[in-house]
N, C-alpha and C positions, 0 to 999 in steps of 0.2 A: 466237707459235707457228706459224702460218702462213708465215712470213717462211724460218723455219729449217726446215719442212720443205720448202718451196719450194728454197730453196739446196739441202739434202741431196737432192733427188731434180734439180738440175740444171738445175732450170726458173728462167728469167726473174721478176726481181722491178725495177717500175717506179715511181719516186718522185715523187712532187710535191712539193718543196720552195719553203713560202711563208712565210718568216720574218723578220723587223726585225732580224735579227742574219746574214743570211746572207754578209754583205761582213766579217765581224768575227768572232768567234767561232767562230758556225757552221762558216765557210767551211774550217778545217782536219777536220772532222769529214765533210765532204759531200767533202773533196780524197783523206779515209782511203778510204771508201766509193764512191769514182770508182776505184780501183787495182783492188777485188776483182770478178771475174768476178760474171757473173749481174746486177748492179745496173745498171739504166738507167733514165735520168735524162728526166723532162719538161721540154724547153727555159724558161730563166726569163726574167726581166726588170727592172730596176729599173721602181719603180712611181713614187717621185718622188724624187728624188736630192737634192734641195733641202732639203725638210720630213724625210725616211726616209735616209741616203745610204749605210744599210749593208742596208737593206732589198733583197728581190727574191720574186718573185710568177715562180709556173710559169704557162705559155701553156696554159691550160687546154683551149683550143683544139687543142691539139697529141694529146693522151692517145692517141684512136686510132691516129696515124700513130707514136707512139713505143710503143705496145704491140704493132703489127703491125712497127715495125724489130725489136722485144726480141724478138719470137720467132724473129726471122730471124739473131739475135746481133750486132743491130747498133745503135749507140748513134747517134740522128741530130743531125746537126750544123747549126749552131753550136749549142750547147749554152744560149751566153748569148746572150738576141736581144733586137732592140729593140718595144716594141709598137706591136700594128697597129689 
């Protein structure tokens, strides 16, 4: 409920997305959700590609910098990155 008043009144909504299906599955669901306005995205990362290889882990490290881009209406980039 939060989510959709958030959209109806305009405002910024920021995702962490960290899921063993995000290369597979997921990945048209988070491509539907990347189109519509308001949605930004916590840069991700494969976590092991070997053992996981559809796996990806958001840079949790990131959250403030991509909550102070969301308010600004900007999604920051690369979106997919490598870890640090």
């Amino acid at each position: 409920m939060a989510v959709k008043s958030h959209l109806r009144n305009q405002r910024p909504v920021v995702i962490a997305v960290s899921t063993n299906d995000a290369l597979a599955g997921a990945s048209k669901n988070i491509g539907i959700l990347r189109n519509y306005r308001n949605f930004y995205f916590v840069p991700v990362f494969q976590d092991d590609c070997t053992a996981k290889p559809f796996s990806m882990i958001a840079d949790f490290t990131k959250i403030p910098q991509t909550i102070e881009a969301a308010l600004d209406g900007i999604q920051i980039q690369p979106m997919i990155t490598v870890p640090q």
